[in-house]
N, CA, C and O atoms as a GROMACS GRO file, in nm:
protein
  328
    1UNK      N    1  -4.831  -2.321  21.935
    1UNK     CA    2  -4.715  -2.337  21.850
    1UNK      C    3  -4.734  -2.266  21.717
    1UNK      O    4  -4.642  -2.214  21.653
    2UNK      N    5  -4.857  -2.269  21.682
    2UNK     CA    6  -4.864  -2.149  21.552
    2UNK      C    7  -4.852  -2.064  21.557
    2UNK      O    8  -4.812  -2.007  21.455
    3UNK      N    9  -4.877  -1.988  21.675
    3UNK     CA   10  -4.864  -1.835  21.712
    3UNK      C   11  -4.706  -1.816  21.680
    3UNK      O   12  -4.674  -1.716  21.615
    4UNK      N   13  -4.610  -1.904  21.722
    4UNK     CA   14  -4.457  -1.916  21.713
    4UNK      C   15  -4.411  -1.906  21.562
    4UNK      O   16  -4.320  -1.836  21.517
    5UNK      N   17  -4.484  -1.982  21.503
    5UNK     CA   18  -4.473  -2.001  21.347
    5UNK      C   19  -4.488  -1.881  21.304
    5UNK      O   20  -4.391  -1.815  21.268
    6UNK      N   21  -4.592  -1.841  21.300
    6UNK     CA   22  -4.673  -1.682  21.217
    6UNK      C   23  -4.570  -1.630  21.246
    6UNK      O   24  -4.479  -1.652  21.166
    7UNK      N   25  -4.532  -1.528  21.382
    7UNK     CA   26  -4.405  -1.455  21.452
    7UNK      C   27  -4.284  -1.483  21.383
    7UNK      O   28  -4.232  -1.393  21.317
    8UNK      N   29  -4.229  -1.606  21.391
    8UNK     CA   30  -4.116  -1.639  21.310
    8UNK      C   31  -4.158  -1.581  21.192
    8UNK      O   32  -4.172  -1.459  21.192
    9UNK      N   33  -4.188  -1.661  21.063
    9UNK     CA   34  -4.220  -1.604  20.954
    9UNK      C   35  -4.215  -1.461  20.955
    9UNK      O   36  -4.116  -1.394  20.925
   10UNK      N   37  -4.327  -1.418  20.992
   10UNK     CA   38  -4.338  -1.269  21.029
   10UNK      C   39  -4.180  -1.244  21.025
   10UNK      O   40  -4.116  -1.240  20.920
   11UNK      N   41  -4.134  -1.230  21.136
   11UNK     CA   42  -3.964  -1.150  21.161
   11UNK      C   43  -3.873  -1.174  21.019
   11UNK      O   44  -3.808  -1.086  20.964
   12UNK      N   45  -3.884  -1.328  20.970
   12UNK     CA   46  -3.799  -1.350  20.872
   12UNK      C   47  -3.829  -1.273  20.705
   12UNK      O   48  -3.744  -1.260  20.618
   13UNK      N   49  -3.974  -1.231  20.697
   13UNK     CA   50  -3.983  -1.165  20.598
   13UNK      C   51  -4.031  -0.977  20.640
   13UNK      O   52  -4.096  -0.892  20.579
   14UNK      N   53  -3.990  -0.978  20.714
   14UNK     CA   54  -3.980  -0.837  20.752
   14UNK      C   55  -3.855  -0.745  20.702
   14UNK      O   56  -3.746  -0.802  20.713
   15UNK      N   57  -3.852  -0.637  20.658
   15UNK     CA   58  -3.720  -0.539  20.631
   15UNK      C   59  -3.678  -0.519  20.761
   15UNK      O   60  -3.740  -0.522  20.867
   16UNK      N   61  -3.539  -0.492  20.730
   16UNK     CA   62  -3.460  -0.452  20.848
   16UNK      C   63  -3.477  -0.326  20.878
   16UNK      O   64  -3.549  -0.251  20.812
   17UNK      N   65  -3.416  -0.293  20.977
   17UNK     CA   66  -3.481  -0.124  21.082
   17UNK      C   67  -3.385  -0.026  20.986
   17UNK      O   68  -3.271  -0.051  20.949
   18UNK      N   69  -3.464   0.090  20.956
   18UNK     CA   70  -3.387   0.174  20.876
   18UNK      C   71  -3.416   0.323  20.995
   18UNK      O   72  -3.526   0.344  21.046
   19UNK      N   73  -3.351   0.370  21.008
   19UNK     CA   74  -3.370   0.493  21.078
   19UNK      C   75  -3.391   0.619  20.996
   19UNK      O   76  -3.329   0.637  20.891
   20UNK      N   77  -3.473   0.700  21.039
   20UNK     CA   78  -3.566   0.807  21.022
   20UNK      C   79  -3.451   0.914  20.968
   20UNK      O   80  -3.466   0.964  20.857
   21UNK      N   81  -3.315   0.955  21.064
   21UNK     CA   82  -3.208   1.029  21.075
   21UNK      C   83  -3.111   0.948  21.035
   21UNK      O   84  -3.096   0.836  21.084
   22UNK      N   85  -3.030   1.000  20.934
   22UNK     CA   86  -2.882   0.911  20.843
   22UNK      C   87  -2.792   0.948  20.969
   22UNK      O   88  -2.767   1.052  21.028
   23UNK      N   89  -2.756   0.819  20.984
   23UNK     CA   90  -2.618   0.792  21.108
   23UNK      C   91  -2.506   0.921  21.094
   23UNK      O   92  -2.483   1.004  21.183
   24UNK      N   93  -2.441   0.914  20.952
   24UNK     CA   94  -2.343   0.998  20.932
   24UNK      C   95  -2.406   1.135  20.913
   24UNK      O   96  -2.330   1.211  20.853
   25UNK      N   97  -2.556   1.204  20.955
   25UNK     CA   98  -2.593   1.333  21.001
   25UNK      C   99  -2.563   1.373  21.162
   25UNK      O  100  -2.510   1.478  21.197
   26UNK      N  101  -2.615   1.254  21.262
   26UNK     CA  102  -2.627   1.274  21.396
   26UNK      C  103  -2.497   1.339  21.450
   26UNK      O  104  -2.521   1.379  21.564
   27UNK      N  105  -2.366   1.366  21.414
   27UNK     CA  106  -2.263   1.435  21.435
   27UNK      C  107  -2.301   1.622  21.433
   27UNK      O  108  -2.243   1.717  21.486
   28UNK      N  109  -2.392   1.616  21.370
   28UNK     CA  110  -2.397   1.793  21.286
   28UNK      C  111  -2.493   1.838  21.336
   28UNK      O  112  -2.481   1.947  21.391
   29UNK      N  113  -2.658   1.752  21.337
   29UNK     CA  114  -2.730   1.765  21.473
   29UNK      C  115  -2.707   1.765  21.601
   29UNK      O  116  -2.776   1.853  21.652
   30UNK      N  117  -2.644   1.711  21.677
   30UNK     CA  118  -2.581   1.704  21.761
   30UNK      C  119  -2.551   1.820  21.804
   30UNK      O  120  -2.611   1.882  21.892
   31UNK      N  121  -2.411   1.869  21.716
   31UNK     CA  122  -2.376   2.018  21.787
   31UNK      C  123  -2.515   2.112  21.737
   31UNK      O  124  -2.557   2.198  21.815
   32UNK      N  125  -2.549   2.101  21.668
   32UNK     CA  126  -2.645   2.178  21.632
   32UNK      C  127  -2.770   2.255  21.733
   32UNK      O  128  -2.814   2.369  21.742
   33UNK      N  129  -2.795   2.143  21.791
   33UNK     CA  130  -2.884   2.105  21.868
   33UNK      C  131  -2.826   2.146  22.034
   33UNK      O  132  -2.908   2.184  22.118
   34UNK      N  133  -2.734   2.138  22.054
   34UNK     CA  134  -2.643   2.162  22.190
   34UNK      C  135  -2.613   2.301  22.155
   34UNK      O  136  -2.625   2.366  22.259
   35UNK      N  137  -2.587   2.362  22.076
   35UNK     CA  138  -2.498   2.528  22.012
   35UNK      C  139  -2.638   2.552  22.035
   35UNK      O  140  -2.645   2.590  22.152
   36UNK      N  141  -2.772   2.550  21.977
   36UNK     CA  142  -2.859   2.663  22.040
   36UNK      C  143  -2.903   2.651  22.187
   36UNK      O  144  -2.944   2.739  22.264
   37UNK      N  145  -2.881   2.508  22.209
   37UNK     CA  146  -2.978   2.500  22.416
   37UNK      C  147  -2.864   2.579  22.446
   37UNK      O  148  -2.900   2.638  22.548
   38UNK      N  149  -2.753   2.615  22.421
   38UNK     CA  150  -2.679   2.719  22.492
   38UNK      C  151  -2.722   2.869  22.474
   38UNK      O  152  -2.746   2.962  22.551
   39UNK      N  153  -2.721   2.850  22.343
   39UNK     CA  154  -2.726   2.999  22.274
   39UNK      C  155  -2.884   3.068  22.336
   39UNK      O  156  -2.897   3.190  22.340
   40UNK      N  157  -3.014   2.964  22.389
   40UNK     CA  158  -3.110   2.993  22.431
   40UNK      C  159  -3.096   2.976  22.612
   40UNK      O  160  -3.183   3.005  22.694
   41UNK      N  161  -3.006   2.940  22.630
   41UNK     CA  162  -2.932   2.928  22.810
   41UNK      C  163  -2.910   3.070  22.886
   41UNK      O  164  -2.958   3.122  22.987
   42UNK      N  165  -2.805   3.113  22.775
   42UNK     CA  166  -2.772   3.267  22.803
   42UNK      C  167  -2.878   3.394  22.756
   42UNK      O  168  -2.891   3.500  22.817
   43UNK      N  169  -2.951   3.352  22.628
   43UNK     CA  170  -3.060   3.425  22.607
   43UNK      C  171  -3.156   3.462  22.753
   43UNK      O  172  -3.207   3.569  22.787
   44UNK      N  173  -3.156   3.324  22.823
   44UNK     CA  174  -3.265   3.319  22.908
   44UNK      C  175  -3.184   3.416  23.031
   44UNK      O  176  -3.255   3.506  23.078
   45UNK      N  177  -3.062   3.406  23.077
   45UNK     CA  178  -2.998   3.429  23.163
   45UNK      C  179  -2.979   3.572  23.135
   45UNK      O  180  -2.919   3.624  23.229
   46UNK      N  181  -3.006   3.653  23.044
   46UNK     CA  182  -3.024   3.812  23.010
   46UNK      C  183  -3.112   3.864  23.036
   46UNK      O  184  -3.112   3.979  23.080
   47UNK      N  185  -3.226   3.787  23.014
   47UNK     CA  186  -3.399   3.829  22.995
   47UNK      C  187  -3.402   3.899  23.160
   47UNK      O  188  -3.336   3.856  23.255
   48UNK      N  189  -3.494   4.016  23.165
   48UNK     CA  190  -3.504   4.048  23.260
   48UNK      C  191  -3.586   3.996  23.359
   48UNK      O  192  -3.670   3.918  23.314
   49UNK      N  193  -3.589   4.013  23.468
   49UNK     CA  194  -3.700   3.966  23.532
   49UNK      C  195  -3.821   4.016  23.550
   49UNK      O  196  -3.844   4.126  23.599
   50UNK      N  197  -3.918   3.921  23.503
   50UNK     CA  198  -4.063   3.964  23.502
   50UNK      C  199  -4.172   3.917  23.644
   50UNK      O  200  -4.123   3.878  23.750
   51UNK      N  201  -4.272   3.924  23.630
   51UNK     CA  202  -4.344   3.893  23.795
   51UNK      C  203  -4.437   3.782  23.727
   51UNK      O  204  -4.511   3.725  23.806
   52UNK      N  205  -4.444   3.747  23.606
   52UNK     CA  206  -4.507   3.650  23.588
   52UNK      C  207  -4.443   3.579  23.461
   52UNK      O  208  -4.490   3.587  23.348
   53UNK      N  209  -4.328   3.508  23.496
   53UNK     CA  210  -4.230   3.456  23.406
   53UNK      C  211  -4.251   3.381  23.250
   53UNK      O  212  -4.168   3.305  23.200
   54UNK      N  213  -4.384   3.424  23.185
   54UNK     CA  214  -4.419   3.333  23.067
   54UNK      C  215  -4.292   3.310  22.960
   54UNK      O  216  -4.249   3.205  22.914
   55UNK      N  217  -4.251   3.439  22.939
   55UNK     CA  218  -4.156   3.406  22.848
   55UNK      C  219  -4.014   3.336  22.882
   55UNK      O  220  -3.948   3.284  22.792
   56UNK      N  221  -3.978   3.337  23.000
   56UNK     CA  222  -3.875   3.262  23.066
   56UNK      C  223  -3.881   3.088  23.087
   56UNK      O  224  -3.798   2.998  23.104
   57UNK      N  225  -4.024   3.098  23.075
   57UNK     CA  226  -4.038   2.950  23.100
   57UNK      C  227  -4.073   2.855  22.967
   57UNK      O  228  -4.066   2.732  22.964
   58UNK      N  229  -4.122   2.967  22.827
   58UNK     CA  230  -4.147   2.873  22.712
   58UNK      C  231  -3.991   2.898  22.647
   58UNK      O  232  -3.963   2.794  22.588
   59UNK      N  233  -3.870   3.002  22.634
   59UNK     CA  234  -3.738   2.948  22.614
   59UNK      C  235  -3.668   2.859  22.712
   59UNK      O  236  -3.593   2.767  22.679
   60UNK      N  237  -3.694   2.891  22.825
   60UNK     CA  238  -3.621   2.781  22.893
   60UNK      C  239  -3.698   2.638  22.875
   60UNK      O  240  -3.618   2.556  22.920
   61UNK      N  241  -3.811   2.572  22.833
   61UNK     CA  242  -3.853   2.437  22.773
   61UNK      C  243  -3.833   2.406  22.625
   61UNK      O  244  -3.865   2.297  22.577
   62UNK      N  245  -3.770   2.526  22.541
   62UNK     CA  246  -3.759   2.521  22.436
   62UNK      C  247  -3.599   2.460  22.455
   62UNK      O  248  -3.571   2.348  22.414
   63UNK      N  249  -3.526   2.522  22.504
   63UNK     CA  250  -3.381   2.467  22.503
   63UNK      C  251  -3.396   2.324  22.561
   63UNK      O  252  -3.347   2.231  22.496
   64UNK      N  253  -3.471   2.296  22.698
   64UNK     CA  254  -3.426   2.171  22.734
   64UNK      C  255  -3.525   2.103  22.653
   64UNK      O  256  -3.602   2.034  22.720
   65UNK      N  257  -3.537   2.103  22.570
   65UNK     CA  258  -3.612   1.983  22.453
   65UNK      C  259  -3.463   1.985  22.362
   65UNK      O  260  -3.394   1.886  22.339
   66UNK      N  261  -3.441   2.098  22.326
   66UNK     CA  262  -3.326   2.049  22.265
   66UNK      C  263  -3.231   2.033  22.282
   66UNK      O  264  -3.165   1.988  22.188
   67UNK      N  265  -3.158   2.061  22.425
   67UNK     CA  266  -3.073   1.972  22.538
   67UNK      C  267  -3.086   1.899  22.522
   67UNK      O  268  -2.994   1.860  22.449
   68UNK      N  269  -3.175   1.801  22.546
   68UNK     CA  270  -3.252   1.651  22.559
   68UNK      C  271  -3.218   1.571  22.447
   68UNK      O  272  -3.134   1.482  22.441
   69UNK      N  273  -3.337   1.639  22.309
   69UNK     CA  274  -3.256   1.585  22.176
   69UNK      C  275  -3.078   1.576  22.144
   69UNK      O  276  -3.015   1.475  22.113
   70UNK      N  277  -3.040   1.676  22.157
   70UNK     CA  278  -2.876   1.699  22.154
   70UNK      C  279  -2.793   1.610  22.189
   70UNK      O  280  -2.691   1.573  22.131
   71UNK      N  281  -2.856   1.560  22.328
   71UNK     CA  282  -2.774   1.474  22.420
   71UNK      C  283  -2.785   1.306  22.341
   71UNK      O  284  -2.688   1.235  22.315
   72UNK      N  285  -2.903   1.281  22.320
   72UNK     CA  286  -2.978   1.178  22.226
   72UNK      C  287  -2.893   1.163  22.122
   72UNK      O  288  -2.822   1.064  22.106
   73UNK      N  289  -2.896   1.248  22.057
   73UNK     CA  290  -2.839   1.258  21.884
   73UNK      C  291  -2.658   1.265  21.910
   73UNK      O  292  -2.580   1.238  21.818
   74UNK      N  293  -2.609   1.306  22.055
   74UNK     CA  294  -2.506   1.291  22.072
   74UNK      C  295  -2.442   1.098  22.082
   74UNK      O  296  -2.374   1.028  22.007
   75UNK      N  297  -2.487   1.083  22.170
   75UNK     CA  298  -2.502   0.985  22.234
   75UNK      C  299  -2.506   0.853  22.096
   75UNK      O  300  -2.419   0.766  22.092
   76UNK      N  301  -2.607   0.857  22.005
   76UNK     CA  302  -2.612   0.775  21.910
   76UNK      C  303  -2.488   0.779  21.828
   76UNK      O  304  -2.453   0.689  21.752
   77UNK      N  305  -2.419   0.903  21.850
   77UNK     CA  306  -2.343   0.939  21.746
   77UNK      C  307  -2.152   0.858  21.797
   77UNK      O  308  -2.052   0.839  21.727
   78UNK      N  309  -2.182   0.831  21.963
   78UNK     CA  310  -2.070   0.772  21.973
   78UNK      C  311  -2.045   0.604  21.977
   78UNK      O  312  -1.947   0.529  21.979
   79UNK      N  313  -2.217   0.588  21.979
   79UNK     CA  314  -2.224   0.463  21.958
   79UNK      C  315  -2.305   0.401  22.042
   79UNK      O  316  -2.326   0.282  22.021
   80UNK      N  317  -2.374   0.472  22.162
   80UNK     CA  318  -2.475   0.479  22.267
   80UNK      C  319  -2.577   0.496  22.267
   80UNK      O  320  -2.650   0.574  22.326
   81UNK      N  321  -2.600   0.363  22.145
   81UNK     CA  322  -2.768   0.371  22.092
   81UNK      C  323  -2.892   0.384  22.243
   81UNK      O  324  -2.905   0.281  22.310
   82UNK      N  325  -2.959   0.486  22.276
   82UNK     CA  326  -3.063   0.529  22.343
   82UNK      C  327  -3.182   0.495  22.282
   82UNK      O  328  -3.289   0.529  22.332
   0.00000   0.00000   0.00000
């Protein structure tokens, strides 16, 4: 039952959750973040073809990281905390 006590306490004098990224930014990141995984989509889709694809494969993980984020920072932004 003390363990319950400490915990309580604990939570009740704790600050509330502040996020890292201001709510009213995640709109601007968002496209931000989606406008280049495109803009690096079609980059990739120009690149010629090589026989040992290095550079095809570190822009194409570069966009889907920020696909990924985009979608995230989208998502929070409509109210679909992830």
């Amino acid at each position: 039952m003390s363990d319950y006590q400490s915990l309580k306490s604990l939570y009740t004098t704790s600050p509330a959750f502040a996020p890292l990224v201001p709510v009213g930014l995640l709109p601007y990141l968002a496209f931000a973040l989606l406008f280049l995984t495109f803009i690096l989509a079609f980059y990739v889709s120009t690149l010629p073809k090589a026989t040992v694809p290095i550079r095809e494969t570190a822009v194409s993980s570069v966009a889907s990281l920020l696909g990924g984020f985009g979608v995230v920072a989208l998502f929070c932004t409509v109210g679909v905390y992830v």
